[in-house]
N, C-alpha and C positions, 0 to 999 in steps of 0.2 A: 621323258620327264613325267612324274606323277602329276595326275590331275589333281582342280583343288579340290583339299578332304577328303581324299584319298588316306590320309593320315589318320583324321578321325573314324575314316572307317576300320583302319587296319588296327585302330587302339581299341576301338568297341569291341571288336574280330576277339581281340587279345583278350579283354574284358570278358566277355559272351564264355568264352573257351576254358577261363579260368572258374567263372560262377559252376556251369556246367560237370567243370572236374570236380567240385567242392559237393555237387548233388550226385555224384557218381558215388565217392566217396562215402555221404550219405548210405547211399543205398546198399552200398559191400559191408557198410558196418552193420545196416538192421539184419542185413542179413545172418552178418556174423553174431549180433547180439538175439537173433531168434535160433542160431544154432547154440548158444552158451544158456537159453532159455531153455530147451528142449534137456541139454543136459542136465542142467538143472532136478528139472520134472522130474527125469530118468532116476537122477540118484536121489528122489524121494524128498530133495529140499526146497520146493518149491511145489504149490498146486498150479491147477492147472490156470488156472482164474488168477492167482497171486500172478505167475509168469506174464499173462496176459496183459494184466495191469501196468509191470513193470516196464515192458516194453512198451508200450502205447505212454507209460509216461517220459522213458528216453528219447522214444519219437519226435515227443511233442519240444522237449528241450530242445533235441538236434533242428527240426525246425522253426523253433525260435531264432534260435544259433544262427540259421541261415540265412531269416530274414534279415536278421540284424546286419550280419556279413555283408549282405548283397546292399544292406542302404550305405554303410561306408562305402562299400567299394564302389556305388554311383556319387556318391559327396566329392570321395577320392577324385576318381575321375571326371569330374566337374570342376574341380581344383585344376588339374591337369590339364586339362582344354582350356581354362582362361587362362593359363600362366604360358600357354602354346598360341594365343592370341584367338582360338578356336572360336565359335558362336554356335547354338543351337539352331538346329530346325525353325523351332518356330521363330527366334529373333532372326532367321531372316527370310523368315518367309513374310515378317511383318516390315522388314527394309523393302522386302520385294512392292509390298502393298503401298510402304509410302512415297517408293519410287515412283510407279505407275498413278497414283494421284497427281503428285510433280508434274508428272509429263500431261496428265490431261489439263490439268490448271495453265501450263505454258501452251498446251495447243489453243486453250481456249484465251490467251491474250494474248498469241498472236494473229489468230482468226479476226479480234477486235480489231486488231490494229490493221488490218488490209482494207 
């Protein structure tokens, strides 16, 4: 049997995997878009500084593009873990904390009471 959140690690996994393919992606396209820059140059319709420009301002869309991406697809998946009845880290690492309060409060009246 899966351990607990085992689930949410194996969505994160999926999540993590998918951002990753979308920066990969990224990168084959600058690539491809400094090979389409070069040609450019080559056939004289572009300088070298105009090319430059262009690219670095694609760039900077595409990672715009990205960032954006990557905050739905954490909103997303924050949707998806509460409707999976999921919690965060830190909610329960703070259940953890008000647990162990509880327990010291109940040691410390039954201590009273002996």
């Amino acid at each position: 049997m899966d351990e607990p959140g085992s689930s949410a690690k194996s969505l994160r996994g999926l999540a993590e995997e998918a951002l990753l393919a979308g920066v990969g992606a990224v990168a084959l396209t600058k690539e491809r878009a400094d090979e389409l820059v070069q040609e450019l140059v080559g056939k004289g319709k572009l300088t070298g500084d105009d090319a430059r420009e262009l690219v670095d301002d694609v760039m900077g869309r595409w990672r715009g593009d990205a960032v954006r991406m990557s905050e739905r697809a954490g909103t997303t998946l924050s949707t998806l873990f509460r409707e999976l009845g999921l919690i965060t880290r830190r909610e329960y690492e703070e259940l953890e904390l008000r647990l162990a309060q509880l327990e010291h409060r109940l040691r410390l009246v039954e201590k009273q009471d002996q």
